[in-house]
N, C-alpha and C positions, 0 to 999 in steps of 0.2 A: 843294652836292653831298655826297651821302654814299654813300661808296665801301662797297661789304664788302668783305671779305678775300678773297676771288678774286678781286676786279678790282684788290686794291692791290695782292696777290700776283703777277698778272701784268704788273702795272706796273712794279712793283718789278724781275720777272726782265728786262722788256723795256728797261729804265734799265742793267741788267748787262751785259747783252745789246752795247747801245748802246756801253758804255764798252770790254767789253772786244774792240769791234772798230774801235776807233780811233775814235769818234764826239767826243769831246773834244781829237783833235788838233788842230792848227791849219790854221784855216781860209782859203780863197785871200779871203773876201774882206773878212778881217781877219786877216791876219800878225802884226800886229804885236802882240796879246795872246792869250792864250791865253781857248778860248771859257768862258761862265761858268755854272759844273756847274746842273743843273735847267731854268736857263732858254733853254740852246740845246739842248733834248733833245726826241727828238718825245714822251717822256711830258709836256712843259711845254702846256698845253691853247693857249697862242698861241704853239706852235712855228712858226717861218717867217714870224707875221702880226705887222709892225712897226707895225699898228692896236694889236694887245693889245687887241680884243673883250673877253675874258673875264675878270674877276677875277681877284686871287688866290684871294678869300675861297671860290672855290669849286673851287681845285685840291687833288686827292688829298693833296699833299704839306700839307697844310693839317695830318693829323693830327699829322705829328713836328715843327710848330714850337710850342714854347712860347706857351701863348693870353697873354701879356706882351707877345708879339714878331708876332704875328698882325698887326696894324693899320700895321708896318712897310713901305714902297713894295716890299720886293721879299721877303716874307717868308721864301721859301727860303733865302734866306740864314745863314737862323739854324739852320737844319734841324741841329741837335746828334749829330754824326756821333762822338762818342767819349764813356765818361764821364765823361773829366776834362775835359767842357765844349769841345772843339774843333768850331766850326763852319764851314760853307762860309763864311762870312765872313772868319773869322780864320785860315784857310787862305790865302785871299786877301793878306792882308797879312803872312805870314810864310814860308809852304808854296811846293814850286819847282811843277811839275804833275807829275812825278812823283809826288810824295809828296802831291800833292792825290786824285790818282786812285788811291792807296792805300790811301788812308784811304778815297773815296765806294767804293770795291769791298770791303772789309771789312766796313763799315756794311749796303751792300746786301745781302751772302751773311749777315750778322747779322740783320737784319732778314727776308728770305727763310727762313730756316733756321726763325727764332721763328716766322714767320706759317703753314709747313709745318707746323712741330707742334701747334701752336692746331688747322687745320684739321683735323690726323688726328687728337688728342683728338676733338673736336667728334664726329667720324664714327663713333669708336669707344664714344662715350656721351652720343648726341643728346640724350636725354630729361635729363643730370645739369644743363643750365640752369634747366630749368622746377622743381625742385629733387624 
């Protein structure tokens, strides 16, 4: 799959979207953890389907994992949400979910913010690609 930047753009806001209306709270029909960021979200392309049809190799979030970490079973995982290396992983193993969903809504309005300006650059001097 290859995304442009309006459809990661509206991925991205609709991932925001998701979190900041409780979408990563806890679920009735697993209590007992908290859900796991990317992959319980309907931007995850096997949201809801415990077939998992679809690759990773071919989910949006494909551009922010490190191509190292790509070939990984759950690649989002690695998605590098800060720059001193903090990812949905290591979240996992140290982070409460507070501070998990602080960090993915920081990343997100970070990443949203960057992809806005790219796009209004782009508009404001289409032709400076082609050089």
């Amino acid at each position: 799959m290859v995304a442009n930047r309006q459809t990661v753009l509206r991925t991205l806001q609709a991932e925001l979207n998701f979190l900041d209306r409780g979408g990563y709270g806890r679920s009735t029909r697993t209590p007992w953890r908290s859900p796991y960021i990317f992959e319980e979200s309907p931007s995850c392309p096997n949201f809801g389907n415990p077939a998992r049809p679809h690759e990773c190799k071919d989910c949006w979030l494909m551009l922010f994992v490190p191509a190292e970490l790509r070939e990984e079973q759950v690649p989002c995982r690695f998605v590098q949400l800060t720059s001193e290396g903090v990812t949905v992983d290591s979240l996992y193993r140290y982070a409460t979910q507070p501070e998990t969903e602080e960090a993915l809504r920081k990343w997100l309005r970070h990443r949203i913010q960057e992809l806005q300006d790219e796009l209004s650059e782009a508009a404001r001097f289409p032709f400076a690609a082609n050089g």
